[in-house]
C-alpha positions as CSV (number, residue, x, y, z in Angstrom):
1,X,0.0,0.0,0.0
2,X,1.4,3.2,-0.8
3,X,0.7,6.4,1.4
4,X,1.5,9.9,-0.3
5,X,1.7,13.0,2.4
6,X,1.2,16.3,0.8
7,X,3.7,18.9,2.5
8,X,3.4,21.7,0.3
9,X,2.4,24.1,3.1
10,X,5.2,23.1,5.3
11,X,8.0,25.1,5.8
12,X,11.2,24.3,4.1
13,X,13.2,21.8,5.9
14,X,10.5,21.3,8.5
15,X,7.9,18.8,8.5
16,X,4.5,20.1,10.4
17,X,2.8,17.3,10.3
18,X,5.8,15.7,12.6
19,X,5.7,19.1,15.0
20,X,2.2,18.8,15.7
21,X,2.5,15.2,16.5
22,X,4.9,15.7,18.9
23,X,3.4,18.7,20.9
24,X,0.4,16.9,20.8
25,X,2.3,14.0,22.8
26,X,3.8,16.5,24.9
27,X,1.2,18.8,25.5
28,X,1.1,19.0,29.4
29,X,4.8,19.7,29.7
30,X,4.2,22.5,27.0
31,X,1.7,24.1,29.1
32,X,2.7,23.8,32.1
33,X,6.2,25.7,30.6
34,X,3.8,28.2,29.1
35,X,1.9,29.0,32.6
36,X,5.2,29.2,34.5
37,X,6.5,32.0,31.5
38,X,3.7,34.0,31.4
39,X,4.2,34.2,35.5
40,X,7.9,35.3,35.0
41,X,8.3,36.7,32.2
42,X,8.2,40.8,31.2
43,X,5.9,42.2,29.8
44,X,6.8,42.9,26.7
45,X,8.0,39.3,26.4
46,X,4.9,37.9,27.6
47,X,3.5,37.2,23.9
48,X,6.9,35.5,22.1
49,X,7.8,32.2,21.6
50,X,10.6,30.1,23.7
51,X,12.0,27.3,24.8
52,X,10.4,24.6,26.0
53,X,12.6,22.0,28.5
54,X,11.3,18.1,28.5
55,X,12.8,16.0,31.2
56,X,14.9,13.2,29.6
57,X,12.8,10.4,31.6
58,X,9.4,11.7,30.2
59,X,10.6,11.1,26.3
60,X,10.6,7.2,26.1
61,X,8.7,5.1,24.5
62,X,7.3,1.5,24.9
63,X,9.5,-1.2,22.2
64,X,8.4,-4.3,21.6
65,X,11.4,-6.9,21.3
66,X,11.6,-10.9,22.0
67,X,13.0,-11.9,25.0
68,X,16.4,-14.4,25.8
69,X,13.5,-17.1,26.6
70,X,14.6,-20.6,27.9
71,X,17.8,-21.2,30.4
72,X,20.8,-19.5,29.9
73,X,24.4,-19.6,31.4
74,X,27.0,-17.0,30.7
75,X,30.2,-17.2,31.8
76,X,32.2,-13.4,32.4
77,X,36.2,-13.6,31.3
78,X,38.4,-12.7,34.2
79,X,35.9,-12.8,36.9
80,X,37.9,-13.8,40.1
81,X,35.9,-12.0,43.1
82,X,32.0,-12.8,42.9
83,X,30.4,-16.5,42.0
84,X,26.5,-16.2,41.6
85,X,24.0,-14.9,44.9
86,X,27.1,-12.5,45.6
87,X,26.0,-8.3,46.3
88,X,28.3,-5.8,45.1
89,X,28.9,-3.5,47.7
90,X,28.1,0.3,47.2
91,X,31.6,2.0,46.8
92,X,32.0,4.5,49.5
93,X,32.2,8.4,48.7
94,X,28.7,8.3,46.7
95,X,28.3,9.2,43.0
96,X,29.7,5.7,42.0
97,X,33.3,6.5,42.2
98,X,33.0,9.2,39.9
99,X,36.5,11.1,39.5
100,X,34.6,14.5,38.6
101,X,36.4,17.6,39.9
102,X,35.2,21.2,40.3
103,X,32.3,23.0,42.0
104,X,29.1,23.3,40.9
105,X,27.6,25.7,38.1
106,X,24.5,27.4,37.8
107,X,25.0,27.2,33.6
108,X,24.7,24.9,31.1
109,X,21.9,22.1,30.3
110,X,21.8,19.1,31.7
111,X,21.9,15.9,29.5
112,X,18.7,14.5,30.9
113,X,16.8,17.4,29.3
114,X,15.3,18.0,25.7
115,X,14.8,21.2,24.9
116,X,13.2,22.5,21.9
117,X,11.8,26.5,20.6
118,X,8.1,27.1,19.9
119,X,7.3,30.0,17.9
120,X,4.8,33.0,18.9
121,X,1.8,31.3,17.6
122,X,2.3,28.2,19.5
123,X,2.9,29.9,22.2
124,X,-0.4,31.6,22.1
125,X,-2.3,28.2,21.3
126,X,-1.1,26.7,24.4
127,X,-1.7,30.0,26.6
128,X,-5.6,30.5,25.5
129,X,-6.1,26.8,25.4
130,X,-9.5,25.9,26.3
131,X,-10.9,29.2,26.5
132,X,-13.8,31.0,25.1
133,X,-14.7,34.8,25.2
134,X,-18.5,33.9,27.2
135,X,-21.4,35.5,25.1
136,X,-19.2,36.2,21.8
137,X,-21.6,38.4,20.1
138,X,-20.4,38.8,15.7
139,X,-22.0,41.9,15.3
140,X,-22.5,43.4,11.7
141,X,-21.6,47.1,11.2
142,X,-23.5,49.6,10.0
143,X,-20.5,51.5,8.2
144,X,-18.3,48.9,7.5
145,X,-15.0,50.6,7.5
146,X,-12.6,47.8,6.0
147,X,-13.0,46.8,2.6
148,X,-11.1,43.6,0.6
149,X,-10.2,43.7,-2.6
150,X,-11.7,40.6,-4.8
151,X,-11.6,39.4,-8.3
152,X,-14.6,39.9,-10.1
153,X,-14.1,38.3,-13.4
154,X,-12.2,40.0,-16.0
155,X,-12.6,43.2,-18.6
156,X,-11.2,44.2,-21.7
157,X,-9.3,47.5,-20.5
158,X,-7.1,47.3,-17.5
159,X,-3.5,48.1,-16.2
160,X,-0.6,46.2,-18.1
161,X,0.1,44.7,-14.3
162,X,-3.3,43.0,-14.3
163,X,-2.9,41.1,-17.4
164,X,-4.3,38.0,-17.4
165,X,-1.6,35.9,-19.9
166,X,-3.5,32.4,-19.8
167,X,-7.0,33.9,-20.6
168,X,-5.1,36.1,-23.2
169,X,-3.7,33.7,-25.0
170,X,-7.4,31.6,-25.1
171,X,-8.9,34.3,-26.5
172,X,-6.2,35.0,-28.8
173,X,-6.3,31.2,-29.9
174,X,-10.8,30.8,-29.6
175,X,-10.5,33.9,-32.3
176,X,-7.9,32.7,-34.5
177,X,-9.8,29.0,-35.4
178,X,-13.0,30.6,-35.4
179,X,-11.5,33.4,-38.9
180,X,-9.3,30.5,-40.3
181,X,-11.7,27.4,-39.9
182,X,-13.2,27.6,-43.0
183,X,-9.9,28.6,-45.2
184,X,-8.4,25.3,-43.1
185,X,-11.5,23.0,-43.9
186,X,-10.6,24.4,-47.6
187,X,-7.0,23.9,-48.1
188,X,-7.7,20.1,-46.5
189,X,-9.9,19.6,-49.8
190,X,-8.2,21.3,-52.1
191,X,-5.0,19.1,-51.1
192,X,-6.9,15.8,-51.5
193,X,-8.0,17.1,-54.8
194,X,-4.4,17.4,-55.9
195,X,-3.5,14.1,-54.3
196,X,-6.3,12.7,-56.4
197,X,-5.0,14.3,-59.7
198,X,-1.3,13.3,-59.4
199,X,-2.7,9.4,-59.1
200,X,-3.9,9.9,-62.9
201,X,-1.7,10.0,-66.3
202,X,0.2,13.1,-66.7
203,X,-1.1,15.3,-69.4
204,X,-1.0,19.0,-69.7
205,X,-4.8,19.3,-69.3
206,X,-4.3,17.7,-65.3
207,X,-1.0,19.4,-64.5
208,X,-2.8,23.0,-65.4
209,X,-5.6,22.1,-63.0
210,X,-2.8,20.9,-60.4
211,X,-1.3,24.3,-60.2
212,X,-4.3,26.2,-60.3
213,X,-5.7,24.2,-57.2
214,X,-1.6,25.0,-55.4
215,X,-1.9,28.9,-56.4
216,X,-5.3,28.4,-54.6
217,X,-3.7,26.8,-51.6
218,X,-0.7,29.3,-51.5
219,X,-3.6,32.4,-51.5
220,X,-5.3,30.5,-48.3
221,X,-2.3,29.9,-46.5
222,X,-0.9,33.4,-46.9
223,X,-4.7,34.8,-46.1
224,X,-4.3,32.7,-42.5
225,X,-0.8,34.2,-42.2
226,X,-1.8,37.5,-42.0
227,X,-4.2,36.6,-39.1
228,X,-2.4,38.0,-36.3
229,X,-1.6,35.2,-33.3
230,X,-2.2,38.7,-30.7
231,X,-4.9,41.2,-31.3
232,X,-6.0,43.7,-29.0
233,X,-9.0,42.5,-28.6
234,X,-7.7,39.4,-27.0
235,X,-6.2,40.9,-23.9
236,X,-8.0,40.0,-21.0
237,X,-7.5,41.9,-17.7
238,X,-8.2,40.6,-14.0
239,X,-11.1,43.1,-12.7
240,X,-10.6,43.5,-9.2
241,X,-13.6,45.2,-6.9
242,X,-13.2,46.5,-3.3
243,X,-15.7,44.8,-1.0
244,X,-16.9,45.6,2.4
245,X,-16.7,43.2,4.4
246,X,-18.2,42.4,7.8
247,X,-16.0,42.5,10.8
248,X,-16.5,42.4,14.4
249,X,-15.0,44.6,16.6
250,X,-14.2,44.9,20.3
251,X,-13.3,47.6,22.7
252,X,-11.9,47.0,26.0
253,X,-11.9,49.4,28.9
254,X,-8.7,49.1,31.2
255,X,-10.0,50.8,34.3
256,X,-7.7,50.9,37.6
257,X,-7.5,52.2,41.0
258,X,-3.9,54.5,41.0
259,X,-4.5,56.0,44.5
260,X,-2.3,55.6,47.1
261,X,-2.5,51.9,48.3
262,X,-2.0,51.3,44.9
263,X,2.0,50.8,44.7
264,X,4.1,49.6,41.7
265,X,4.2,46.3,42.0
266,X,0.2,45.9,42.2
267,X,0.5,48.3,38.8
268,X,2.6,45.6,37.4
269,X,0.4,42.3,38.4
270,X,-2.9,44.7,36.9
271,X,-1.1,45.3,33.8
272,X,-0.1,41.2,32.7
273,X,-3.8,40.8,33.9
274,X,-4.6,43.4,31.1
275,X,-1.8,42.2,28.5
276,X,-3.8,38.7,28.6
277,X,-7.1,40.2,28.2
278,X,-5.6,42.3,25.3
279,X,-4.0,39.3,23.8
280,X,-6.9,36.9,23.8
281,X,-9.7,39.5,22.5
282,X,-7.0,40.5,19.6
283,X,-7.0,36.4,18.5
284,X,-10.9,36.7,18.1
285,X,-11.4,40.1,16.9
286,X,-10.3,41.9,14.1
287,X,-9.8,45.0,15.3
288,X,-9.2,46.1,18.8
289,X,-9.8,49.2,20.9
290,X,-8.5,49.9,24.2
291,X,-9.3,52.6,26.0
292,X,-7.4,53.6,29.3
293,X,-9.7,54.8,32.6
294,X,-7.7,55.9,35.9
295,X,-9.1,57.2,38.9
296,X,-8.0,58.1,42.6
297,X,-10.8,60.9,43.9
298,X,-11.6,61.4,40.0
299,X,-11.4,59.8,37.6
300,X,-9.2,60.6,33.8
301,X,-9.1,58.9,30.4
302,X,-5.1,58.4,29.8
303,X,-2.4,56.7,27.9
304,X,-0.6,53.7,28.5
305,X,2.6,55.4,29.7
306,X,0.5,57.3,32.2
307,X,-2.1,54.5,32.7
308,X,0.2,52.6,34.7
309,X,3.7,54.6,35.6
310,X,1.9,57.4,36.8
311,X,2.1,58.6,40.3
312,X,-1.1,59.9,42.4
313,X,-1.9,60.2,46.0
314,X,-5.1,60.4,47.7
315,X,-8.3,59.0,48.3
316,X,-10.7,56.6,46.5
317,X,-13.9,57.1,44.4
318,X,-14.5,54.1,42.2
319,X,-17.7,55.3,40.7
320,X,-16.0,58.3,39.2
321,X,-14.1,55.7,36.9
322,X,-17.7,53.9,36.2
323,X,-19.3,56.5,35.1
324,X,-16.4,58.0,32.9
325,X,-16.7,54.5,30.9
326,X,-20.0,55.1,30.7
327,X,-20.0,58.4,29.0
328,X,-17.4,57.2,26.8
329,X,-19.4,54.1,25.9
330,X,-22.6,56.7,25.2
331,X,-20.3,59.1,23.2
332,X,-17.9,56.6,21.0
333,X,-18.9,53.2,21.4
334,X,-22.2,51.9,20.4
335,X,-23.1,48.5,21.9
336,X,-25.3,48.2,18.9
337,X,-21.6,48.4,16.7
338,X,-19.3,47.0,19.2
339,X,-18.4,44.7,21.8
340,X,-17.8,45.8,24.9
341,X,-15.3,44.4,27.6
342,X,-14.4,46.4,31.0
343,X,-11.7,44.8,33.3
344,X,-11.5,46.5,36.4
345,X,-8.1,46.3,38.8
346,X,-7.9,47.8,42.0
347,X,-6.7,46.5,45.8
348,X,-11.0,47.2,46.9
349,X,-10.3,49.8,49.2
350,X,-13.0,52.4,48.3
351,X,-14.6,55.2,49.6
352,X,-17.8,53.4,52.2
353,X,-20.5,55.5,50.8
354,X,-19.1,54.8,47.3
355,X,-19.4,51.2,46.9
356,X,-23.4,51.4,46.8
357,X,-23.3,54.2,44.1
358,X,-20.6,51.8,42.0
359,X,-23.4,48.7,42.6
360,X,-26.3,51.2,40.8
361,X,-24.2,52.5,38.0
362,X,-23.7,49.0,36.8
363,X,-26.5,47.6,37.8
364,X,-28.8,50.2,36.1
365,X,-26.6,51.2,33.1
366,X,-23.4,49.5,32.3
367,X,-24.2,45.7,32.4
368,X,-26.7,46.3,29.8
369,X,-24.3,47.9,27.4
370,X,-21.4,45.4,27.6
371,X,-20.1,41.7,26.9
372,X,-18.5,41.2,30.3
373,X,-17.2,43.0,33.0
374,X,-14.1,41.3,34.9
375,X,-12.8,42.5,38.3
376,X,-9.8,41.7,40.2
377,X,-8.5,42.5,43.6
378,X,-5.4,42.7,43.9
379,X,-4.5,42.3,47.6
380,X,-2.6,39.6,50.4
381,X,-5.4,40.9,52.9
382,X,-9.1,40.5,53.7
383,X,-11.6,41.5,50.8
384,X,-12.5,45.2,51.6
385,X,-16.1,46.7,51.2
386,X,-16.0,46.9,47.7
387,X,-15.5,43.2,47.1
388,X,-18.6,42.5,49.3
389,X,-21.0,44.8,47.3
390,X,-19.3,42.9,43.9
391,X,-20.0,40.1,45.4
392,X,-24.3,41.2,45.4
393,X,-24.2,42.4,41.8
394,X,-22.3,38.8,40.5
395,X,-25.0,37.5,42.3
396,X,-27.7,38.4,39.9
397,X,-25.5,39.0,36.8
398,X,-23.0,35.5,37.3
399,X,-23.2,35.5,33.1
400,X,-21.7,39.2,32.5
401,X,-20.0,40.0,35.8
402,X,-17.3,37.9,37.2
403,X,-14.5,38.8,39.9
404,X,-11.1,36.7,41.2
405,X,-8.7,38.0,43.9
406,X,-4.8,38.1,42.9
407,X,-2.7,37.6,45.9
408,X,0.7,37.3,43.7
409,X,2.2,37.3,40.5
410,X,1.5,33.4,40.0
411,X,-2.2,33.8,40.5
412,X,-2.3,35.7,37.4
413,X,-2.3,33.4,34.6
414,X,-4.9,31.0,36.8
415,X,-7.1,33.7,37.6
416,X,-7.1,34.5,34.4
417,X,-8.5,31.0,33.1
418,X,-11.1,30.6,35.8
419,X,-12.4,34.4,34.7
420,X,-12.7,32.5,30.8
421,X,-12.7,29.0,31.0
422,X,-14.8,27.5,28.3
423,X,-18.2,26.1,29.9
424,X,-19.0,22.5,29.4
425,X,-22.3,22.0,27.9
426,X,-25.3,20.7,30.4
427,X,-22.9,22.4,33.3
428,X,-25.0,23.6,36.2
């Protein structure tokens, strides 16, 4: 039986179909190396490719062999010491009498590790594995603002660059049988005329009607000649056509708490919280918004830079934030044109009269606008009050409004899959 594997889309000197097979085999080492980088790494880092380390042990694979089978008795050359039942004794010292020298080195690969690179794509397969963006809504535009250019056929006028050279040369051949067909169909006859005269005696009467059938046939064959193999006519162009084409598109609404409790390392852990968000909306939507909302006392549309390397001091007054994305939404945003994600980032501490306010603005306004709304408190003590008046609203809105707490920089990535894990069908 012979099996053919088409590898026309593989790289050069790499074979895919081999790749996938083995990070397929190898999938839970893969991911748990992806977890631990997206802990560790920077982030601007936090999105490439890497190395991935396999320990030696993990790589074999069952081989099937015969065995010795039946009763067997070997005898060792220039054994003088041990007969058979005899232990060998450990050697003393440890290591097996190795005659290493040197102290230890924190470089360098051990031999009982494979290690191998995954690009930035595979790296980003194995991060967002098994998540879903809940309540995905492909919403078509009114004014669609991206168009794709198409072919649409082809036309007889056109650019020399969008020459079409096969259909050119179809046309060019269709036209010249359909002028010379019936000059062709009359040389063939007037040949086997000729043929049929030279098979009879030679007299002057046949030889005159011989060469007046050949002048005939030299006429037709130069009237064919002067059909030309190119015309103008011929040239076909590829017509191309800009379309509109539908596209989805999301916004998402960074808001954090820069007050402050709010000290540069919690920036840090709220920003990779944001990066994944960023990165896993941009994998299922063709264009991406984001649009930066700080607040201590009040609250200030910013950019990045400022967003999260900016200094403040003060108070907090979460609902000033709240209501800023809300005019924004109202002004620029349309939930009728675009998806609408808000992750919130703050340590919970909030003004005590404030938390209520916060609880009606999204209760009453935002929840109704937007896809989800994810918040994350970002503290090593006991949930403060705004936490406990979240915890009311995800109550009655578990489907749009979910909230984790991130004690340290490893609870990120987890939090992070618990806030979008995909749901199981028929789940409670």
């Amino acid at each position: 039986m012979s099996y053919i594997i088409d590898r026309r889309l593989n790289s050069k000197k790499k074979s895919t179909v081999n790749r996938q097979r083995f990070l397929r085999r190898y999938k839970k080492h893969i991911k748990d190396a992806v977890e631990d980088a997206v802990n560790n790494r920077s982030i601007k880092e936090i999105d490439k490719g890497g190395k991935i380390t396999i320990p030696r042990r993990d790589l074999s694979e069952p081989v099937f062999h015969h065995g010795e089978g039946g009763v067997r008795n070997k005898v060792f050359p220039g054994n003088k010491d041990f007969v058979v039942g005899d232990q060998f004794q450990r050697p003393s010292g440890g290591g097996g009498g190795g005659s290493g020298q040197g102290q230890a080195s924190n470089q360098g690969e051990g031999e009982d590790d494979f290690t191998f690179q995954i690009d930035q794509d595979e790296f980003l397969d194995f991060m967002f594995e098994g998540l879903e963006l809940p309540y995905l809504v492909k919403k078509q535009l009114k004014q669609a603002t991206q168009f794709e250019t198409r072919r649409a056929g082809f036309t007889n006028a056109g650019s020399p660059d969008k020459i079409h050279v096969v259909r050119s040369l179809r046309a060019a051949n269709a036209r010249r049988i359909a002028l010379s067909g019936k000059d062709r169909r009359e040389i063939k006859r007037l040949k086997q005329e000729v043929e049929e005269l030279e098979q009879q005696l030679p007299d002057e009467t046949v030889q005159s009607q011989i060469d007046e059938l050949n002048s005939r046939i030299e006429k037709l064959q130069l009237k064919l000649q002067r059909i030309p193999f190119l015309d103008d006519f011929d040239i076909k162009y590829n017509n191309m056509i800009k379309v509109p084409v539908p596209s989805s598109k999301a916004v998402m609404f960074c808001v954090m708490d820069v007050s402050g409790s709010m000290t540069q390392s919690v920036k840090d852990m709220a920003k990779r919280f944001f990066i994944l968000l960023y990165l896993f909306l941009k994998r299922n939507y063709k264009q991406i918004e984001v649009v930066f909302v700080r607040h201590h006392t009040h609250a200030k549309e910013v950019d990045e830079q400022e967003f999260f390397y900016s200094r403040e001091t003060g108070g907090t007054i979460v609902s000033s934030a709240l209501e800023l994305s809300d005019k924004i939404i109202d002004e620029r945003y349309s939930p009728a044109d675009w998806n609408i994600y808000i992750a919130q980032a703050s340590d919970g501490d909030n003004w005590d009269g404030d938390s209520l306010k916060c609880s009606e603005i999204l209760q009453s306004s935002l929840l109704k606008k937007i896809q989800y709304f994810a918040y994350v408190e970002i503290t090593t003590g006991p949930h403060q009050n705004l936490w406990h008046e979240y915890e009311k609203i995800h109550a009655t809105w578990s489907e749009q409004f979910a909230m984790q707490q991130i004690r340290e920089p490893s609870d990120i990535f987890p939090v992070f899959r618990s806030l979008f894990e995909k749901k199981v069908e028929g789940a409670a």
